[in-house]
PDB file of N, CA, C and O in Angstrom:
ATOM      1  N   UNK A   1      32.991 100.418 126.213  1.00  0.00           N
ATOM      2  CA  UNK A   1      33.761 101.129 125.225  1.00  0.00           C
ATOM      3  C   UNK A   1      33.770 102.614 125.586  1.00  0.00           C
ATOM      4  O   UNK A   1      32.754 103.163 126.012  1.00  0.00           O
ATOM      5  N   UNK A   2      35.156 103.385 125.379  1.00  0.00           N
ATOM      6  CA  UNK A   2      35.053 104.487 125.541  1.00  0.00           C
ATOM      7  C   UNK A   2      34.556 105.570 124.262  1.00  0.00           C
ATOM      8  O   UNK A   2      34.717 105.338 123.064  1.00  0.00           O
ATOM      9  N   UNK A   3      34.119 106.408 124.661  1.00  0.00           N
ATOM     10  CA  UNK A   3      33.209 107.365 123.810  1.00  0.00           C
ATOM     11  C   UNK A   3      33.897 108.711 123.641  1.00  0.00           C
ATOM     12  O   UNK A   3      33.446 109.295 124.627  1.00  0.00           O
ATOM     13  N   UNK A   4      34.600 109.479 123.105  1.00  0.00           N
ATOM     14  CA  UNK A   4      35.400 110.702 122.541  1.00  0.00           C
ATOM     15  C   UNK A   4      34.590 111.854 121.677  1.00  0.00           C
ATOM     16  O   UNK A   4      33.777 111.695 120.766  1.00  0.00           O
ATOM     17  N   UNK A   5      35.088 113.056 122.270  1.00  0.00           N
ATOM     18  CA  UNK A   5      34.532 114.069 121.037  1.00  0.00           C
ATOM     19  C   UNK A   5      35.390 114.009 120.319  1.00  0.00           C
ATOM     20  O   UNK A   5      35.018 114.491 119.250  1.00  0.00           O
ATOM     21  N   UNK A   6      36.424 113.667 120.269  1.00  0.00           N
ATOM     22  CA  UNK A   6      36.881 114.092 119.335  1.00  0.00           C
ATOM     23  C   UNK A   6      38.549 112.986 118.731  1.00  0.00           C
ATOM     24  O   UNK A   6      39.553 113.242 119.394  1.00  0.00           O
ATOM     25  N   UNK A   7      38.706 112.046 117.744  1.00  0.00           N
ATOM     26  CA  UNK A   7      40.044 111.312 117.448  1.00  0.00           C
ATOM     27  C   UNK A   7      40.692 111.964 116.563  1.00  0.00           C
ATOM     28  O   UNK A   7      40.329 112.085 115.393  1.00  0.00           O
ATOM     29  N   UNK A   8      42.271 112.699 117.329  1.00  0.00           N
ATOM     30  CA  UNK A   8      42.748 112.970 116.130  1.00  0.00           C
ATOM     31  C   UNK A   8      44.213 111.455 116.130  1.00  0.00           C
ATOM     32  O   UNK A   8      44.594 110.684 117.010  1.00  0.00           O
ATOM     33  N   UNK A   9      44.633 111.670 114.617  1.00  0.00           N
ATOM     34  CA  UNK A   9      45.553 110.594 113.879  1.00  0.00           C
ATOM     35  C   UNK A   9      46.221 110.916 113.822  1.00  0.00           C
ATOM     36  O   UNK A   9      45.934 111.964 113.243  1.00  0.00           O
ATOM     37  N   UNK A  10      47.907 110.937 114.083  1.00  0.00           N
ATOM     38  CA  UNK A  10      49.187 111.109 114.165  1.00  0.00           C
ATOM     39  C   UNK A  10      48.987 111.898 115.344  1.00  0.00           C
ATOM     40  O   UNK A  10      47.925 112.239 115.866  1.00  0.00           O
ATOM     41  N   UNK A  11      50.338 112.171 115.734  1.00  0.00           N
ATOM     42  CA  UNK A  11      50.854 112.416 116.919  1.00  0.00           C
ATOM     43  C   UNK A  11      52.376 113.088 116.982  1.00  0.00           C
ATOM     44  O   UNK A  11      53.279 113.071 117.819  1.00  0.00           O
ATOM     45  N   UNK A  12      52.105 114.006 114.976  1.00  0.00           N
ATOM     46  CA  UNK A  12      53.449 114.831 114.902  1.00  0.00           C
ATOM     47  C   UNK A  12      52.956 116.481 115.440  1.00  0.00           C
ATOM     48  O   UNK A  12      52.021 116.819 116.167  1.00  0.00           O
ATOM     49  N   UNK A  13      53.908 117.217 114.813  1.00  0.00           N
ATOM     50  CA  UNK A  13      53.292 118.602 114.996  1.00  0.00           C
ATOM     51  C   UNK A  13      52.018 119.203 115.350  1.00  0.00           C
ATOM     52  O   UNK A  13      51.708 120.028 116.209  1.00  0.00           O
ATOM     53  N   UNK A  14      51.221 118.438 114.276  1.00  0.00           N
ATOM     54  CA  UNK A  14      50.083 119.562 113.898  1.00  0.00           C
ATOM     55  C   UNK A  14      49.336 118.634 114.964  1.00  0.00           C
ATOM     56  O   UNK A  14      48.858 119.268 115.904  1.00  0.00           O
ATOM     57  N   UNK A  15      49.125 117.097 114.995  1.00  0.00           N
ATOM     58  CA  UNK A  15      48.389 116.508 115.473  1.00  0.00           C
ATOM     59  C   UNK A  15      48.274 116.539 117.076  1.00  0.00           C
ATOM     60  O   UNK A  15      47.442 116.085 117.861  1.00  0.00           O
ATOM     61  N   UNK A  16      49.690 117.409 117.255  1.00  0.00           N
ATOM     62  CA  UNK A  16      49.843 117.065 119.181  1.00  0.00           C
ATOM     63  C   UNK A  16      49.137 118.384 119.433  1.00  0.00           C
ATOM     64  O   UNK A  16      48.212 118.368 120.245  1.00  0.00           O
ATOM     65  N   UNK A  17      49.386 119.272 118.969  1.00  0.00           N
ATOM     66  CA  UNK A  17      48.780 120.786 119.190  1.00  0.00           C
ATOM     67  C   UNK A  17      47.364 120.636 118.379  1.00  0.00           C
ATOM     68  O   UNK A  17      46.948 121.791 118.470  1.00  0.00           O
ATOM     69  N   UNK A  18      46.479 119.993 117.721  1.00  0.00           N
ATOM     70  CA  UNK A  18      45.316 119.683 117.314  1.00  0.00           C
ATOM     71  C   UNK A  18      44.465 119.128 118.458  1.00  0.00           C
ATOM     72  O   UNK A  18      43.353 119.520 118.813  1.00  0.00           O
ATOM     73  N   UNK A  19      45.573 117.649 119.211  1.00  0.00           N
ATOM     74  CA  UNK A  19      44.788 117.551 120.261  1.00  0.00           C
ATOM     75  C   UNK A  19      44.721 117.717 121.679  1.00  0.00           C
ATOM     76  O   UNK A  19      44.060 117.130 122.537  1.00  0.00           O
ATOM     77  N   UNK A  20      45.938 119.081 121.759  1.00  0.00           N
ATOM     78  CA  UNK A  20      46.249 119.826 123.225  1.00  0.00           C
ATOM     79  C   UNK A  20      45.109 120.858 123.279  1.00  0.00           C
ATOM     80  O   UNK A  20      44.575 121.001 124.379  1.00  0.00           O
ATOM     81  N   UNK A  21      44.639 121.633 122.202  1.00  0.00           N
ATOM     82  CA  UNK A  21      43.927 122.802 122.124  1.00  0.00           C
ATOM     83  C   UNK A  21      42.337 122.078 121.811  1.00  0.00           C
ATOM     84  O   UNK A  21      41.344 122.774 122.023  1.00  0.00           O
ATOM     85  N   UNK A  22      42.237 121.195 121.495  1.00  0.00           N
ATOM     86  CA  UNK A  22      40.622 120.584 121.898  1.00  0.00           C
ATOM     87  C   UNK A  22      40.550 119.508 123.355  1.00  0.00           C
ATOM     88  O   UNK A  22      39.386 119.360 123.729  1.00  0.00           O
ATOM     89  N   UNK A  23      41.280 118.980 123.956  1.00  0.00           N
ATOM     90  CA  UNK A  23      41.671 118.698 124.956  1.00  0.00           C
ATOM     91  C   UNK A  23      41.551 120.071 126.279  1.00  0.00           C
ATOM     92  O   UNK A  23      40.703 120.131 127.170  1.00  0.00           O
ATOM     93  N   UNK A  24      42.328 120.741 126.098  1.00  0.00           N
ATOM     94  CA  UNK A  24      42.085 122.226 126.662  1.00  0.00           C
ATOM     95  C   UNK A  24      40.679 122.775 126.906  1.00  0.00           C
ATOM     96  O   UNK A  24      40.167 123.108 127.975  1.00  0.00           O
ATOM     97  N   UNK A  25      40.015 122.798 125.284  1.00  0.00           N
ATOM     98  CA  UNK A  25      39.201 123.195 125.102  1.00  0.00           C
ATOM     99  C   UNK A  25      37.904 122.385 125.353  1.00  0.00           C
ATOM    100  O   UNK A  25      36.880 122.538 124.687  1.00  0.00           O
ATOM    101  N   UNK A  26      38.036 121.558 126.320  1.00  0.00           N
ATOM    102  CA  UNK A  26      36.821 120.748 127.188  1.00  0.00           C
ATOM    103  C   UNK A  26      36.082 119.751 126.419  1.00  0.00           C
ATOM    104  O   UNK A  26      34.886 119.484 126.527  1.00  0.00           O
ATOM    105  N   UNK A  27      37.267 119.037 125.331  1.00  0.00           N
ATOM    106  CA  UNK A  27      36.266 117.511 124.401  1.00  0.00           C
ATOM    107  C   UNK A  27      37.276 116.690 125.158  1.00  0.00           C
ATOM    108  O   UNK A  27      38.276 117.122 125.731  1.00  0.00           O
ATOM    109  N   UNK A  28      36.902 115.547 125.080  1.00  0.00           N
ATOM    110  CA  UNK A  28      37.540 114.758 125.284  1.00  0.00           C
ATOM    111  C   UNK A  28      37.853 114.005 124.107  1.00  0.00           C
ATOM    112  O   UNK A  28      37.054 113.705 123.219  1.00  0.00           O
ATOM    113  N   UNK A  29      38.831 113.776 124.151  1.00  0.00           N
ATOM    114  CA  UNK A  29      40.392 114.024 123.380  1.00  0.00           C
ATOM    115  C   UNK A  29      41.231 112.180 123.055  1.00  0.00           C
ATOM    116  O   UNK A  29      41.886 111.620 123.934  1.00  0.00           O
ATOM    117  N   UNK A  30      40.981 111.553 121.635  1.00  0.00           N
ATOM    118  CA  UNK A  30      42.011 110.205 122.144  1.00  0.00           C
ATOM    119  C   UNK A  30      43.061 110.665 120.913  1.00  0.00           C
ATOM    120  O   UNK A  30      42.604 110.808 119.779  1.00  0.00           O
ATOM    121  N   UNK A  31      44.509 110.893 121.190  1.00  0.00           N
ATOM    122  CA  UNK A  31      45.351 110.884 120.087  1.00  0.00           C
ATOM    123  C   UNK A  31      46.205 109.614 119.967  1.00  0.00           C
ATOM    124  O   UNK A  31      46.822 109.276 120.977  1.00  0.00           O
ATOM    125  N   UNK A  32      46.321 108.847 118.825  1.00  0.00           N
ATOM    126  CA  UNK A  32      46.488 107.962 117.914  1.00  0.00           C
ATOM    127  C   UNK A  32      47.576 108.436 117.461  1.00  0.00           C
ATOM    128  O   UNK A  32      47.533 109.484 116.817  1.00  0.00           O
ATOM    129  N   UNK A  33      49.161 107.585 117.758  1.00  0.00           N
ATOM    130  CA  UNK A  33      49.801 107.620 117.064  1.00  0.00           C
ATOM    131  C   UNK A  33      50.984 106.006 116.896  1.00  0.00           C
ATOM    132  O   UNK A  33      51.285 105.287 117.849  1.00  0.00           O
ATOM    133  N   UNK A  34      51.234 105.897 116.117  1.00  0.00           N
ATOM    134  CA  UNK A  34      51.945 104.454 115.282  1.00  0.00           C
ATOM    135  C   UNK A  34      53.024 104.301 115.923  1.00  0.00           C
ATOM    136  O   UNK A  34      53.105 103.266 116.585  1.00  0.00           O
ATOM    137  N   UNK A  35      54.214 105.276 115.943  1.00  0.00           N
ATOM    138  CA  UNK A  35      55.099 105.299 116.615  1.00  0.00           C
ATOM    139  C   UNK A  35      55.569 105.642 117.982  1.00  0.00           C
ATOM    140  O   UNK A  35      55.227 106.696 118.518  1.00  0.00           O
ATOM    141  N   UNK A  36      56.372 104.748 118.577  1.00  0.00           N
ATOM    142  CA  UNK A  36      56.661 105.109 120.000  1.00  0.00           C
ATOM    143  C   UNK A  36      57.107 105.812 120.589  1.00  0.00           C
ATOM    144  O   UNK A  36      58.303 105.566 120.746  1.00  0.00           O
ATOM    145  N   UNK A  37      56.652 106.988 121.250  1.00  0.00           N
ATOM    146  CA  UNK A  37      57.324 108.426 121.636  1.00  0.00           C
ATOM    147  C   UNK A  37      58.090 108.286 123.081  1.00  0.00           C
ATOM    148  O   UNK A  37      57.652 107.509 123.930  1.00  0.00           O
ATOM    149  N   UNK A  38      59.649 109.349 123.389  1.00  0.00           N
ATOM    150  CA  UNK A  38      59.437 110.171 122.777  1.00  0.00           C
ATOM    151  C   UNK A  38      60.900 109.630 121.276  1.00  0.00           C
ATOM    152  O   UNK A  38      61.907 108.921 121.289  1.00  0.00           O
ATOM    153  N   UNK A  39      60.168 110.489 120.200  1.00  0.00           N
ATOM    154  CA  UNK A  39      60.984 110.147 118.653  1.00  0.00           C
ATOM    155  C   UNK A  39      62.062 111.284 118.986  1.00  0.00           C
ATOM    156  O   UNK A  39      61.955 112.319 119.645  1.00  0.00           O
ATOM    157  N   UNK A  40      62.958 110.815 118.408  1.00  0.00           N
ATOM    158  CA  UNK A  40      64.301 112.298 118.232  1.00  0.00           C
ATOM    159  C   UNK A  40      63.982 112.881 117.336  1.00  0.00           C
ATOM    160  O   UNK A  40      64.214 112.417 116.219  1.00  0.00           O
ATOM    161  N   UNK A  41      63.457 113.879 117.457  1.00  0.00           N
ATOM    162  CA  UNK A  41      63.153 114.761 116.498  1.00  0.00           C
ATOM    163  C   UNK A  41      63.614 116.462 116.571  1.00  0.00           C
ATOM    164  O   UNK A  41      62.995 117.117 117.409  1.00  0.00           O
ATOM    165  N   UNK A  42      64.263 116.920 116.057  1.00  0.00           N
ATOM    166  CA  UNK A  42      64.693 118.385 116.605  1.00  0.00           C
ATOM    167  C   UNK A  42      63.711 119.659 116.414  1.00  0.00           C
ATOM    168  O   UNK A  42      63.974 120.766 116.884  1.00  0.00           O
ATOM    169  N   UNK A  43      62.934 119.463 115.914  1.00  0.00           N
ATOM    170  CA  UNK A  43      61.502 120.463 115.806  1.00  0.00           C
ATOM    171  C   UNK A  43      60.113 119.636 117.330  1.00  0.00           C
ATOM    172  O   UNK A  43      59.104 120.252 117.675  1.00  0.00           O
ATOM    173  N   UNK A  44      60.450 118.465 117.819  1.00  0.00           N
ATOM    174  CA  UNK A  44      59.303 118.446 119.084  1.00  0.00           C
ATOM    175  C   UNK A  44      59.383 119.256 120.174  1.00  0.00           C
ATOM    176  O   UNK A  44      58.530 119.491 121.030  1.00  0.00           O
ATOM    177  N   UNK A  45      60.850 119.789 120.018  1.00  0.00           N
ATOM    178  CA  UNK A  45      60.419 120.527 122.055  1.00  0.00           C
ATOM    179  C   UNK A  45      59.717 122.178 121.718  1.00  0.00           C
ATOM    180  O   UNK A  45      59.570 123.110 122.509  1.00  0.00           O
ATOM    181  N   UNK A  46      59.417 122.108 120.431  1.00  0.00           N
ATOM    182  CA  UNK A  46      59.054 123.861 119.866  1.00  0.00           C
ATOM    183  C   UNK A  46      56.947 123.340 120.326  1.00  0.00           C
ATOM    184  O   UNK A  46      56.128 124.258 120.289  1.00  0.00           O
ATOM    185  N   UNK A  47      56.685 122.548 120.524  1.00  0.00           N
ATOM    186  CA  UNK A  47      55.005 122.934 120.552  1.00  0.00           C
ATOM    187  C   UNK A  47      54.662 122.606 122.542  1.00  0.00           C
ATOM    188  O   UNK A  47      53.621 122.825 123.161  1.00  0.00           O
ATOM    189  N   UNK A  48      55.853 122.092 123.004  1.00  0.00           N
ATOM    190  CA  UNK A  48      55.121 121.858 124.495  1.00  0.00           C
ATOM    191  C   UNK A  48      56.554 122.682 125.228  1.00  0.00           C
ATOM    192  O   UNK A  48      57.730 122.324 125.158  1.00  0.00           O
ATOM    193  N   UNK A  49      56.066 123.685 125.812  1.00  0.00           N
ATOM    194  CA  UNK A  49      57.441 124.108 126.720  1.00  0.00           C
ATOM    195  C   UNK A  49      57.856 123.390 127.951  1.00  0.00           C
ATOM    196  O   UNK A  49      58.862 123.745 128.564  1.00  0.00           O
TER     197      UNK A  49
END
């Protein structure tokens, strides 16, 4: 089984930049999300350039 510092849940806004910047920041990182990316969404290309 794999072992994580850190699970974050969803995989909208807050949750992708929640787990880019602890990811970054040297935890290891599993993000969890329900739906199959990428979603059309017109606010996703604003958090990853």
């Amino acid at each position: 089984m794999d072992r994580y510092d850190a699970v974050v849940v969803g995989g909208g806004i807050g949750g992708s930049v929640a787990a880019r910047f602890l990811a970054t920041g040297g935890s290891k990182t599993l993000l969890i999300e329900k739906f199959k990316t990428p979603r059309d969404k017109p606010c996703s290309g604003i958090q990853f350039p």
